[in-house]
C-alpha positions in Angstrom: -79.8 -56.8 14.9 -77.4 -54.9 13.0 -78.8 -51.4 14.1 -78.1 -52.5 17.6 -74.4 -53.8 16.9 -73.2 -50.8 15.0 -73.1 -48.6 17.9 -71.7 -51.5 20.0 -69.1 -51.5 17.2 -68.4 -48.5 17.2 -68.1 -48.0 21.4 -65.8 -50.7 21.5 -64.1 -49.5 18.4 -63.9 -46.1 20.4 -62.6 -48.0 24.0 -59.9 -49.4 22.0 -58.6 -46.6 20.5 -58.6 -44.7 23.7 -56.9 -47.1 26.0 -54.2 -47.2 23.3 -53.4 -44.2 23.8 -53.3 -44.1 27.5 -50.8 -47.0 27.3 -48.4 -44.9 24.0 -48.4 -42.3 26.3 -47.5 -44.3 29.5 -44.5 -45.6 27.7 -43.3 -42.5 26.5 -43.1 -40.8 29.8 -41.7 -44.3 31.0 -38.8 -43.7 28.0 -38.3 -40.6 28.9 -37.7 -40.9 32.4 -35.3 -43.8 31.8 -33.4 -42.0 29.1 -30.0 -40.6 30.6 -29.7 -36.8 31.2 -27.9 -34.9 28.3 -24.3 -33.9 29.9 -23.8 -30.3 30.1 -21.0 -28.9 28.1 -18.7 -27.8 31.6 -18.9 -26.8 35.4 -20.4 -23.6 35.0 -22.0 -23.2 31.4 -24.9 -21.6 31.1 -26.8 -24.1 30.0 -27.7 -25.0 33.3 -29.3 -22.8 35.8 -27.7 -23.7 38.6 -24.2 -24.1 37.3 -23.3 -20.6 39.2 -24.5 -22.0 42.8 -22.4 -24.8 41.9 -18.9 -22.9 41.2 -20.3 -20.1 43.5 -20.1 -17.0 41.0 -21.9 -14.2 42.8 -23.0 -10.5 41.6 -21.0 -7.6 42.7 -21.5 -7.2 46.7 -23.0 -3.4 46.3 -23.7 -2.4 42.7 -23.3 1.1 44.4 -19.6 0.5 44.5 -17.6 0.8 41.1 -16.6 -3.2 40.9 -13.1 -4.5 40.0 -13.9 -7.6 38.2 -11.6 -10.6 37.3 -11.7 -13.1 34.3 -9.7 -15.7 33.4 -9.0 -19.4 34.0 -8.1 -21.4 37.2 -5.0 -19.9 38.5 -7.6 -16.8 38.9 -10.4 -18.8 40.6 -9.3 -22.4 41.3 -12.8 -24.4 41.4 -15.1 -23.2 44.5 -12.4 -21.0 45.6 -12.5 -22.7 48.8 -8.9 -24.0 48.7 -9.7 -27.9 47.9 -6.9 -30.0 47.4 -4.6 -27.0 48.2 -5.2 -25.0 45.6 -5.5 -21.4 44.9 -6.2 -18.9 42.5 -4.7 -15.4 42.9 -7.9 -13.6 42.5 -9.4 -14.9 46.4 -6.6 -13.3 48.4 -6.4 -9.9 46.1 -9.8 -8.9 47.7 -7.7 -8.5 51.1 -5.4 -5.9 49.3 -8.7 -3.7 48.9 -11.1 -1.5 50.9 -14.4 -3.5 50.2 -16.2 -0.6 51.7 -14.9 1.3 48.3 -14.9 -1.1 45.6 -16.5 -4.5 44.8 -13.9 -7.1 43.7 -16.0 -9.7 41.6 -14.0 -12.9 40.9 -15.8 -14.1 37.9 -12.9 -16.8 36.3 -13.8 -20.2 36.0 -11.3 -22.9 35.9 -11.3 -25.4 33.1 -11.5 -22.1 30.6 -9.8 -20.4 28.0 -10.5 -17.2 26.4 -12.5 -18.9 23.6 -14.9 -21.0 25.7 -15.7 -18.3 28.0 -17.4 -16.4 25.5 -18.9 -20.0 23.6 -20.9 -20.6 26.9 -21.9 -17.1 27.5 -19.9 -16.6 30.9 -18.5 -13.4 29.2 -22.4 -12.3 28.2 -23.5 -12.6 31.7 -20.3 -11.0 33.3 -20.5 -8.3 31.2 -24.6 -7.4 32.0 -23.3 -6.6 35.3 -20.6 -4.3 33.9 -21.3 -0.4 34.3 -19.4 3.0 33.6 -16.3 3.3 35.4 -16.0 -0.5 36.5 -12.7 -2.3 35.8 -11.7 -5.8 34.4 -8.4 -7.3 34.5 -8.0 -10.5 32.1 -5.7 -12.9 31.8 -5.9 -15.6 29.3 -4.0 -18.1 27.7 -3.0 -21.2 30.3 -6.0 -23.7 28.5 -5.3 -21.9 24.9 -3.1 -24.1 23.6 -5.7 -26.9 23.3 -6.5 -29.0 20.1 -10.1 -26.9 19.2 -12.2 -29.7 18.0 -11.0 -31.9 21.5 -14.2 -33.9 22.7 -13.2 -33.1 26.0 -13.1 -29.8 26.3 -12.5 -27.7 23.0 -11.4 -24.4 24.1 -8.2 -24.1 22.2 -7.9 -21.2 20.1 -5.6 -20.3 17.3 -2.0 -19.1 17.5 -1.4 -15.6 17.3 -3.0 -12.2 17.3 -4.2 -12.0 13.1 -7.9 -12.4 12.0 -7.0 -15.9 10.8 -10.0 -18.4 11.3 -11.1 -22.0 11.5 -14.3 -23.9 11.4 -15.0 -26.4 13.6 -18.0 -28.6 14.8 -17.8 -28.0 18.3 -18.1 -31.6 20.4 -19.4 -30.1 23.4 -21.5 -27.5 22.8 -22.6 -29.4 19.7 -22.8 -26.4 17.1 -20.4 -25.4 14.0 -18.2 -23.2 15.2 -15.6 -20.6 13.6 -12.4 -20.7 16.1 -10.5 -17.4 16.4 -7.3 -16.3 17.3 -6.0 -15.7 20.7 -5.5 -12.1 20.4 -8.6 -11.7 18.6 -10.5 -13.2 21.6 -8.9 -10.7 23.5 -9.7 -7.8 21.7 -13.4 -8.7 21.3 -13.2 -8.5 25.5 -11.1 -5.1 24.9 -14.0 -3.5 22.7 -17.0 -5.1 24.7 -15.6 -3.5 28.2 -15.1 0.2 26.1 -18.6 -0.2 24.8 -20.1 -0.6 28.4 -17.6 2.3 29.4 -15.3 0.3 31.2 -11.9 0.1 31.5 -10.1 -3.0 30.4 -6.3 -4.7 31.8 -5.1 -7.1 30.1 -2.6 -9.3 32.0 -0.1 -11.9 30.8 -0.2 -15.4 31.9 1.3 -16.3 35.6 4.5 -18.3 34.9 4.2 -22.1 35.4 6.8 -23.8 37.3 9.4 -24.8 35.2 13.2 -23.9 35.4 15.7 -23.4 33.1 19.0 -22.6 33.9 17.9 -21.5 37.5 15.2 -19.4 36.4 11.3 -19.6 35.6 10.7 -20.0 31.9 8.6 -16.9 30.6 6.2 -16.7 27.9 6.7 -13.8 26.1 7.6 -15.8 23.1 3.7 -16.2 22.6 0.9 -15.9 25.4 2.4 -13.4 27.3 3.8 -11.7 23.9 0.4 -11.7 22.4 -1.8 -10.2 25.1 1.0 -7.4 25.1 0.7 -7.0 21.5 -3.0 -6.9 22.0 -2.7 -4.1 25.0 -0.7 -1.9 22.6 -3.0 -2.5 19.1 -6.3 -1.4 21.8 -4.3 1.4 23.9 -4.9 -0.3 26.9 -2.9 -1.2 30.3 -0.9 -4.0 30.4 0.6 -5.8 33.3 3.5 -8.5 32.3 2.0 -10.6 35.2 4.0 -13.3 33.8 7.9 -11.6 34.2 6.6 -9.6 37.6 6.1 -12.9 39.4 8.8 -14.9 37.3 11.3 -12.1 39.0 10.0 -12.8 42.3 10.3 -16.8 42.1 13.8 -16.0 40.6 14.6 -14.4 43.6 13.5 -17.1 46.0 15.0 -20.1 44.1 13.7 -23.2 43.5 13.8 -24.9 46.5 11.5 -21.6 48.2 9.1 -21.9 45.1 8.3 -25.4 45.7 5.7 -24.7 48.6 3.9 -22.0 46.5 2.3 -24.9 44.1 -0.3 -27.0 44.9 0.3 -29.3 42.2 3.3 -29.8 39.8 3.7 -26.7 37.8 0.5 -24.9 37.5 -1.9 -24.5 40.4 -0.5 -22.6 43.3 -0.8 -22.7 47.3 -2.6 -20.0 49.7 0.7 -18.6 49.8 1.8 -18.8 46.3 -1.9 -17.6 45.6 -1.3 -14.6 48.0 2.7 -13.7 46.1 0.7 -13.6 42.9 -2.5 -11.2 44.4 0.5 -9.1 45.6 2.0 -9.1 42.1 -1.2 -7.7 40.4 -1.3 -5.1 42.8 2.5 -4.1 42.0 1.3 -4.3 38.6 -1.3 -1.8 39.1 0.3 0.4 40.9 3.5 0.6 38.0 0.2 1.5 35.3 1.0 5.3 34.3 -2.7 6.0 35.5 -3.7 3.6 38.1 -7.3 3.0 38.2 -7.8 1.2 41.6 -5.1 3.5 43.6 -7.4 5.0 45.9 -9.4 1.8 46.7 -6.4 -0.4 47.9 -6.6 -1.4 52.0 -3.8 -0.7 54.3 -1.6 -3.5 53.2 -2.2 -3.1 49.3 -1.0 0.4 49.8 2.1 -1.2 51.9 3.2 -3.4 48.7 6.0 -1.8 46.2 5.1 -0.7 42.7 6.9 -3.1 40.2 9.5 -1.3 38.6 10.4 -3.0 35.4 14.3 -1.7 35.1 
């Protein structure tokens, strides 16, 4: 009897063992499936493949072409760059000011960004793969660097100044320890990385919010606008005061012809404010002792003034 119930034993024993393990791993794909999807850091990191079909980042049109490329923050590219809730960035209607048939212009800004967080979710690693000799890249930084750097929201501040001072942070969103730079030293790490591919870098400073003082736009030259000049000199590289071209021109129009550029309060602009500010680079450009993008402007870039700063 018991040479016939040990291998009885030992089927069931077997049976048992199996159909355990059929129902462990049953509830573990059952866990799985009900556990909630880890959040991505932001619109547009990396961490997600299709994060550019969402914000609608595309390569250059013709990688023939050299390719003017622009990074910054939403008042370069405000969200799809479709214009919802009737906003703007400047860098949609500065394509019209060029002959496309000449040059690429490759809106790469995200919104949301500063010139930390860009780099921290490898935005600035992809942009730059598509960078070759002879391509240019204007930057302007600084509107979302003034954040807190550890904020669980967003953390993209960056430190004040231009010095090699650091900090080290756990960063919230990307969950990783972190060492948090300077502004200006953010800047010139995009300075260096555009020589090294044999590009030329612009640095711009920030477009001027809209807030008055004494009948005229508040300018920043006191710190963003001040550092990424700073920066431009340290790196011998172009600068255009974005920030005092257009604060001139809203000075000029007054506060009551302002209003209708902004699509919100202070910071996001209209088409039309969007298309004074597209104008503005260009008159920035074309003031640059060696302008690198003179003879691929269209017929009404070439129609639009150099800025003269005197």
């Amino acid at each position: 009897m018991s040479k016939l119930s040990s291998p009885r034993v030992a089927l069931r024993a077997t049976l048992c063992l199996f159909l355990s393990l059929i129902f462990i791993s049953v509830a573990t794909v059952e866990l799985v499936a009900q556990a909630p999807a880890k959040s991505l850091p932001m619109e547009g990191a990396t961490t997600d493949p299709a994060a550019h079909a969402k914000i609608g980042l595309q390569p250059p049109a013709d990688p023939k072409l050299p390719t003017l490329f622009l990074v910054g923050d939403s008042t370069v590219r405000n969200g799809h760059a479709d214009g919802a809730g009737g906003q703007w960035g400047w860098g949609e209607p500065l394509v019209d000011l060029f002959d496309t048939s000449k040059i690429n212009v490759d809106n790469r800004a995200i919104g949301g960004r500063s010139s930390r967080s860009y780099i921290m979710e490898n935005q600035w690693a992809e942009t730059l793969a598509l960078v070759k000799p002879g391509d240019i890249i204007l930057f302007q930084w600084g509107h979302n660097d003034d954040g807190l750097l550890d904020d669980p929201a967003r953390a993209r501040g960056t430190l004040h100044g231009i010095g090699d001072e650091t900090k080290e942070v756990d960063n919230p969103i990307l969950k990783i320890h972190e060492t948090v730079h300077t502004y200006g030293w953010y800047l010139r790490k995009y300075v260096e990385d555009t020589k090294a591919k044999g590009a030329i870098p612009i640095i711009c400073s920030p477009i001027p919010r809209k807030t008055w003082k004494d009948g005229k736009i508040i300018r920043n030259a006191a710190n963003y606008g001040g550092w990424a000049r700073q920066v431009a000199e340290q790196e011998h590289v172009d600068f255009i005061d974005l920030n005092e071209i257009i604060a001139r021109r809203y000075d000029a129009l007054g506060e009551a012809a302002v209003e209708p550029l902004f699509g919100d309060p202070h910071t996001h602009t209209s088409r039309a404010g969007a298309e004074l500010n597209a104008e503005c680079v260009v008159a920035g450009l074309m003031a640059l002792p060696h302008d690198p993008v003179a003879t691929y402007l269209s017929a009404r870039g070439k129609a639009i003034t150099p800025y003269m700063s005197n």
